[in-house]
C-alpha positions in Angstrom: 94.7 107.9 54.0 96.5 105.2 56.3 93.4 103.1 56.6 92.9 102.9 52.8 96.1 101.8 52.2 96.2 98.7 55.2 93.0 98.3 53.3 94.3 97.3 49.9 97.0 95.4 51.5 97.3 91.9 50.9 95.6 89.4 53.8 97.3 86.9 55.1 95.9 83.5 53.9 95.5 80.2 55.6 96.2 81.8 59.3 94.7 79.2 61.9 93.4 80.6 65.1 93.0 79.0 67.9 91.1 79.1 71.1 93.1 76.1 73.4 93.4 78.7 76.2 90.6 80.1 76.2 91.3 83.2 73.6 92.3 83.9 70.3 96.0 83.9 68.7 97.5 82.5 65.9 98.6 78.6 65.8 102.3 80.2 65.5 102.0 82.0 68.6 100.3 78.9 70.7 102.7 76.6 73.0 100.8 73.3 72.5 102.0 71.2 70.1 98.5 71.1 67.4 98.7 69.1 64.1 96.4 70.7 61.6 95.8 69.0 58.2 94.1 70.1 54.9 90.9 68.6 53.7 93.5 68.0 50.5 95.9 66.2 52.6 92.8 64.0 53.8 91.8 62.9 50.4 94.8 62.5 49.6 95.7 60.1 52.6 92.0 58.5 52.2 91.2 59.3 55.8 87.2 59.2 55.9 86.9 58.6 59.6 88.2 60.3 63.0 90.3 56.9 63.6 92.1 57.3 60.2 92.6 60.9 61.1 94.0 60.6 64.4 97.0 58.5 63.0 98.5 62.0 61.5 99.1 63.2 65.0 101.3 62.2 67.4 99.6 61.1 70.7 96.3 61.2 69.5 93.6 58.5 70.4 90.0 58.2 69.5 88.0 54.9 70.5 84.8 54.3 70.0 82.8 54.7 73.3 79.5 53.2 74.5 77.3 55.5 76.3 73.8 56.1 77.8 72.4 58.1 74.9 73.9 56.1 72.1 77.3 56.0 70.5 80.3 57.8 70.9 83.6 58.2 70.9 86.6 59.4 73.5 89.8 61.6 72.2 92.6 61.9 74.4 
């Protein structure tokens, strides 16, 4: 009887889990400091490209690289 009711309870929505260290948890329960946008908030912002994106977090850097198989780019 227990289970069916957890069952017909509500889900949280929109819960973002992680995996910076190496396991799972909840982006509430993480010490990093992790920006996460919407694909909304990205059309709304018209960011089309990982350089456009990076400017909506603090301390976040993507260059283009060159390498020995072609293209890339670095995030630090």
């Amino acid at each position: 009887m227990a289970q069916d009711e957890s069952a017909d309870e509500e889900q949280p929505r929109n819960v973002i889990i992680v995996t910076a260290q190496f396991r799972e948890q909840a982006l509430q329960d993480t010490p990093l400091a992790i920006t996460a946008v919407t694909a909304e908030e990205l059309q709304a912002r018209s960011q089309t490209d990982l350089a456009t994106i990076a400017d909506s977090a603090p301390n976040v850097q993507i260059r283009p690289q060159t390498a020995a198989f072609g293209p890339s780019v670095t995030a630090s």
